[in-house]
C-alpha positions as CSV (number, residue, x, y, z in Angstrom):
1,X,-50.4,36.5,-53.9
2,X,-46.9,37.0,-55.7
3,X,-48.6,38.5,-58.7
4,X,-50.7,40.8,-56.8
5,X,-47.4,41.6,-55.1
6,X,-45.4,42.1,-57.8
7,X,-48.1,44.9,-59.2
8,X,-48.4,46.6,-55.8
9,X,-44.0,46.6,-55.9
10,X,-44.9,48.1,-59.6
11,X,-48.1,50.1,-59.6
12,X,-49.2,50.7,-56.2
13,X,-48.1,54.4,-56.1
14,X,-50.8,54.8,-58.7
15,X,-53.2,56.7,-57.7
16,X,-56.1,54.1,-58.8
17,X,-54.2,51.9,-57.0
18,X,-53.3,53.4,-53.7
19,X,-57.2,54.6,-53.6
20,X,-58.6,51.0,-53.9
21,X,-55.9,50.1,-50.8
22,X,-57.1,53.2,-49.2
23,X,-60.6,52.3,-49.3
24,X,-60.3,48.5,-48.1
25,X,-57.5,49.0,-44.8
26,X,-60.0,50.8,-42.6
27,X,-62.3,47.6,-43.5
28,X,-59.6,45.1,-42.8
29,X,-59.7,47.3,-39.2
30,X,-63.5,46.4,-39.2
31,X,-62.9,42.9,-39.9
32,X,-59.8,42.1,-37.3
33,X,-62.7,43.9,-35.0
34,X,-65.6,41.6,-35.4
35,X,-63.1,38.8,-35.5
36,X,-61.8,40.2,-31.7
37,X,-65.7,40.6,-30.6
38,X,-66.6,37.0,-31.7
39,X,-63.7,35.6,-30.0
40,X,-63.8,37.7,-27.3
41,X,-67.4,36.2,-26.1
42,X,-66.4,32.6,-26.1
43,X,-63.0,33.2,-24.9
44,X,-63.5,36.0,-21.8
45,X,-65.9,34.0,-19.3
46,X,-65.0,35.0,-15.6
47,X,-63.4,38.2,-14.4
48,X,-60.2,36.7,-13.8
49,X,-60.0,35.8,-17.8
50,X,-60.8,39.8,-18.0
51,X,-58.3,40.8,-15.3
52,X,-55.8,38.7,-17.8
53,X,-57.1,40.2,-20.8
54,X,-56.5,43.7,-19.6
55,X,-53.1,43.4,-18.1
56,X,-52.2,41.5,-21.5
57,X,-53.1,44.5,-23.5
58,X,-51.4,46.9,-21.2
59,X,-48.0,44.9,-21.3
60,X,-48.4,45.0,-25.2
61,X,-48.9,48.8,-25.1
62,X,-45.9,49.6,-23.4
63,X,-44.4,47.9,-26.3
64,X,-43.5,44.1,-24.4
65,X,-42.5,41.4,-26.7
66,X,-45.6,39.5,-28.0
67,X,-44.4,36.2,-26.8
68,X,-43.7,37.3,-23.5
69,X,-47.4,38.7,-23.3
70,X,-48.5,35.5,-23.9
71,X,-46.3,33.5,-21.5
72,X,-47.3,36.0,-18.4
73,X,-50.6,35.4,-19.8
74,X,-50.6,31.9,-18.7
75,X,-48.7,31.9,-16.0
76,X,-51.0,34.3,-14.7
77,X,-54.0,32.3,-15.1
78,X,-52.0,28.8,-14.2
79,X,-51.1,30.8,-10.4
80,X,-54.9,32.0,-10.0
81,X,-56.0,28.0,-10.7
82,X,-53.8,26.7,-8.1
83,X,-54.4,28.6,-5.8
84,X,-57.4,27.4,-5.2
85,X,-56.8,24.1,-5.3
86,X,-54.6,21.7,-7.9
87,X,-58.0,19.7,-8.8
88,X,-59.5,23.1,-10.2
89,X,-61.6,22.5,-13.4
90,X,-60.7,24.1,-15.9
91,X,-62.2,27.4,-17.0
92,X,-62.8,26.7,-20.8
93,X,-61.7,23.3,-23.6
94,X,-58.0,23.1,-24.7
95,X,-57.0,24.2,-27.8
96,X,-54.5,22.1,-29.9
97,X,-51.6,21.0,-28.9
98,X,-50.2,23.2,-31.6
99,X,-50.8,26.0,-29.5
100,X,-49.1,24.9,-26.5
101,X,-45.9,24.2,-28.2
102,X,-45.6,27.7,-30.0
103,X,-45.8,29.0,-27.0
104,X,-42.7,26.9,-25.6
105,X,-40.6,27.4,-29.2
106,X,-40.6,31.4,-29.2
107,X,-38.0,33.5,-28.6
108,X,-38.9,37.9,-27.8
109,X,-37.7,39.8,-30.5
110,X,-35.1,42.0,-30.0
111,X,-35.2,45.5,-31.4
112,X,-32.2,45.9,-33.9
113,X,-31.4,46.6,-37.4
114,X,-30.5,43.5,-39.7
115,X,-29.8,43.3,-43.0
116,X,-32.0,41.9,-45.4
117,X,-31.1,38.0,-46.1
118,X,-32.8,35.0,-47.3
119,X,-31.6,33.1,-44.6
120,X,-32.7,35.9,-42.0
121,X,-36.1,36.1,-44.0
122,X,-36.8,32.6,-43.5
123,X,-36.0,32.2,-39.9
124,X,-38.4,34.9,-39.2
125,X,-41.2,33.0,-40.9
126,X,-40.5,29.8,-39.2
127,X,-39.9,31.1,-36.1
128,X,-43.8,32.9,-36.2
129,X,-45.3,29.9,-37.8
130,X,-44.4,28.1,-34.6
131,X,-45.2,30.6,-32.2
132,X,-48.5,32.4,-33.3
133,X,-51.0,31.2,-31.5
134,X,-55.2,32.0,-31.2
135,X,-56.9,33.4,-34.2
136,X,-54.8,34.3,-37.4
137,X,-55.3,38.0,-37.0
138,X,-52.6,37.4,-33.9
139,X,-50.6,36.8,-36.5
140,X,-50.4,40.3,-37.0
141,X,-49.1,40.9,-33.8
142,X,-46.0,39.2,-34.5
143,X,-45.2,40.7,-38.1
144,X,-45.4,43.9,-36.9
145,X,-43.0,43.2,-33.9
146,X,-40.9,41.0,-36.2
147,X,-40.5,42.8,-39.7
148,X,-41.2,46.6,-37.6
149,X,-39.9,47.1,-34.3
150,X,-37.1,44.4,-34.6
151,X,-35.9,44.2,-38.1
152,X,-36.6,47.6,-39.8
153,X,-37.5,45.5,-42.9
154,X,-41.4,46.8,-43.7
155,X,-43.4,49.9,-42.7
156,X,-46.8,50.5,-41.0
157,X,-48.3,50.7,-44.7
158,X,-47.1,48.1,-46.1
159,X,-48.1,46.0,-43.6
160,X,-51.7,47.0,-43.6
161,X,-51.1,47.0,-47.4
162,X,-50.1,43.4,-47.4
163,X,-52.7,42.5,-44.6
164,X,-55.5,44.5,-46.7
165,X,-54.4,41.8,-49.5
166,X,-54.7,39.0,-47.7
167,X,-58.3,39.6,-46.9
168,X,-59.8,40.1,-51.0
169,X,-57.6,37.0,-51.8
170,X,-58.7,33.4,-51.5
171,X,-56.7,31.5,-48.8
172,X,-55.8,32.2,-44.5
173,X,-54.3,35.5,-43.7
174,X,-51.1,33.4,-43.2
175,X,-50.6,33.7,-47.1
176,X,-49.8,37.2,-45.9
177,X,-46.4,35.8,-45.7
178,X,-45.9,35.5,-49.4
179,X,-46.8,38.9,-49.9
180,X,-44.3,40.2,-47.5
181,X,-41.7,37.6,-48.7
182,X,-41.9,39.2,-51.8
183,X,-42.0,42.9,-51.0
184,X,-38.7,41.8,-48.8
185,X,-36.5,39.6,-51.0
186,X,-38.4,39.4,-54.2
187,X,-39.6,35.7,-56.1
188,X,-37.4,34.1,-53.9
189,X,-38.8,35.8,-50.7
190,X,-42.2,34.5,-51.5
191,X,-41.5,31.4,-51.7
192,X,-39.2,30.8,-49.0
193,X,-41.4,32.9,-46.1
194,X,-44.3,30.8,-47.4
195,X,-42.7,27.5,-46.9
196,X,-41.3,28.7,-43.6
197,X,-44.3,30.2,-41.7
198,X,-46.3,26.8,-43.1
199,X,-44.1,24.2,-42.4
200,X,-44.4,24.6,-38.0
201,X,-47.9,23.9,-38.6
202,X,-47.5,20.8,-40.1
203,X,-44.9,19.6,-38.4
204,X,-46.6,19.9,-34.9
205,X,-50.0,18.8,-35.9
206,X,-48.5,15.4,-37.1
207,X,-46.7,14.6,-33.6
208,X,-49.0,16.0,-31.3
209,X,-51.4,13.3,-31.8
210,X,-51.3,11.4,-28.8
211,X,-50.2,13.8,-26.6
212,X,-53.6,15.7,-26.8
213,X,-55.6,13.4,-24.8
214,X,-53.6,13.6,-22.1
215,X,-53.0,17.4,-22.4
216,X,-57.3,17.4,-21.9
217,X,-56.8,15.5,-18.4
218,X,-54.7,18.4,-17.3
219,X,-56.2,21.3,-14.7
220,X,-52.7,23.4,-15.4
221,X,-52.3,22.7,-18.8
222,X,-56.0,23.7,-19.6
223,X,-55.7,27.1,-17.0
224,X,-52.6,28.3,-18.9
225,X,-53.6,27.4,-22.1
226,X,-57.0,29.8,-21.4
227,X,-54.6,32.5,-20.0
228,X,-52.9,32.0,-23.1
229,X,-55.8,32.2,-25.6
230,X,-57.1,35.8,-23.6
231,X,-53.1,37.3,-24.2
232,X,-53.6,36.7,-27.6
233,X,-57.1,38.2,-27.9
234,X,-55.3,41.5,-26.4
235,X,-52.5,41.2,-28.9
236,X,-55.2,41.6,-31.4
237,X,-56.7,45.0,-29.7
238,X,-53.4,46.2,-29.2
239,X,-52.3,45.3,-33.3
240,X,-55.5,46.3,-34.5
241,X,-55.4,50.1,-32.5
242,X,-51.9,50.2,-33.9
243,X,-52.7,49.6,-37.6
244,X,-55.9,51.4,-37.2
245,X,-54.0,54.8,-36.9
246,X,-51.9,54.2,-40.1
247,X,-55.2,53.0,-42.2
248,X,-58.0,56.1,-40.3
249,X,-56.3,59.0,-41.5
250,X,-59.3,61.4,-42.6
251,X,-63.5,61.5,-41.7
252,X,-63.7,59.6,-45.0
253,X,-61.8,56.4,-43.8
254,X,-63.2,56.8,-40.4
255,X,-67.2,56.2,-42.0
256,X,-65.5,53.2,-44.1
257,X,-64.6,51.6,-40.6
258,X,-67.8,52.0,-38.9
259,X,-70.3,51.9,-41.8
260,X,-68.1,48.6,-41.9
261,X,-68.0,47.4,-38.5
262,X,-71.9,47.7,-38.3
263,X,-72.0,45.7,-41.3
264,X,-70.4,43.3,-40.1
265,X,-71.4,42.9,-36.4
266,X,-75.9,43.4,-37.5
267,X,-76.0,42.5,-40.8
268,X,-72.9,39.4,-40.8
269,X,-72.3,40.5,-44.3
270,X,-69.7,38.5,-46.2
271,X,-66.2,40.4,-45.3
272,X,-65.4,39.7,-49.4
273,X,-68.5,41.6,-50.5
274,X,-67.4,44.2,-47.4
275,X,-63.6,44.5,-49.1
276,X,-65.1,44.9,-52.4
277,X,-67.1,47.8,-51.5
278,X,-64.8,49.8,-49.6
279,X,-62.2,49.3,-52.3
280,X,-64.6,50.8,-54.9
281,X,-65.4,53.9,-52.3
282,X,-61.8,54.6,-52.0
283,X,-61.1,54.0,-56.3
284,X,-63.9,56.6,-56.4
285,X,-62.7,59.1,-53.9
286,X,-59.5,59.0,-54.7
């Protein structure tokens, strides 16, 4: 991921370059889509999930911290399940433990200009690895309120640029970090934001052992954590509408993303096959 990063810093004004980049984001689009649907069916089960799942998406339109989505999320949910009755079952299984304790470690980001540090770049990466929560593609979500809104540090391309990277390169989409570590801060960047969004992960993994079974006897823990997992489902719509506008800019990219989305929701086609196509549309168009 440095490598590729250091010939996108190099060559990606080329225009075989930015074509390739302009084929694959409206299928990266696609992909975050079919990921949202998938989840979307397991996830949304009763109409108060959906009345969660809309309000949550609302809230992230008007441009509401990410982290605060999610907490209103599942309070929301937590309120609805005792009120009728604390012995409630719960509506769906708990996630990890993990998911619970990123969602009691965040802080809302603050929208202000900082300058670019190691130290600053790191934080930021440590402070999302213990936060994100739900499918990785939330993780988008967060970079873009992190490394956009709050510290000025990326723009709307290069985030779909380093996002469009992450999917044609082996790996989670959190290896996105490197990319951007790198675009920020260099060699040093790359390593450093890869270690920090990383380490949460394995850090609360290790000690939440024996605190999940009793996290699965839990009514409230179980409604909130539900409430929870919808917010982050409508961080994704609200992420994916956002980054959609920066990657659909003609009728060209518009077929890529729904020639792609059909693909992918009929046919299940393997999203690297998917990526590899749409890059050699755009290498050809452009």
């Amino acid at each position: 991921m440095t490598l590729i990063a250091t010939v996108y810093v190099r060559f990606g004004s080329l225009p075989q370059v930015a074509g390739i980049l302009y084929g694959i984001k409206p299928a990266v689009i696609a992909i975050i889509l079919q990921a949202l649907w998938n989840l979307s069916r397991t996830a949304i089960k009763t109409k108060l999930l959906a009345g969660i799942g809309v309000i949550a998406v609302a809230l992230s339109a008007v441009g509401l911290a990410p982290l605060i989505v999610l907490a209103i999320a599942g309070i929301v949910a937590c309120a609805a399940i005792w009120s009728k009755g604390r012995g409630a079952a719960a509506l769906l299984p708990i996630p990890r433990f993990r998911r619970l304790s990123a969602l009691l470690l965040g802080t809302p980001a603050v929208t202000a200009t900082v300058p670019v540090s190691l130290v600053g770049l790191f934080l930021s990466f440590l402070k999302i690895g213990a936060i994100v929560f739900g499918s990785g593609y939330v993780l988008l979500a967060f970079l873009r309120a992190e490394f956009i809104e709050h510290l000025h540090w990326l723009t709307e391309k290069q985030l779909i640029d380093a996002v469009a990277v992450g999917q044609f390169t082996p790996g989670p989409v959190f290896t996105t970090a490197t990319f951007i570590g790198y675009l920020v801060a260099g060699i040093p960047g790359a390593v450093l934001s890869t270690i920090a969004i990383f380490l949460p992960g394995f850090l609360l993994v290790a000690s939440s052992g024996s605190l999940i079974p009793k996290l699965r006897q839990s009514a409230t823990a179980s409604a909130i954590l539900d409430g929870v997992v919808v917010g982050s489902l409508a961080l994704m719509a609200v992420v994916a509408w956002q980054l959609g506008r920066a990657s659909v800019i003609d009728w060209i990219t518009l077929g890529i993303l729904v020639i792609s989305t059909a693909l992918l929701l009929r046919f299940r086609i393997n999203s690297a096959w998917l990526i590899a196509g749409a890059g050699l549309i755009g290498w050809f168009v452009r």
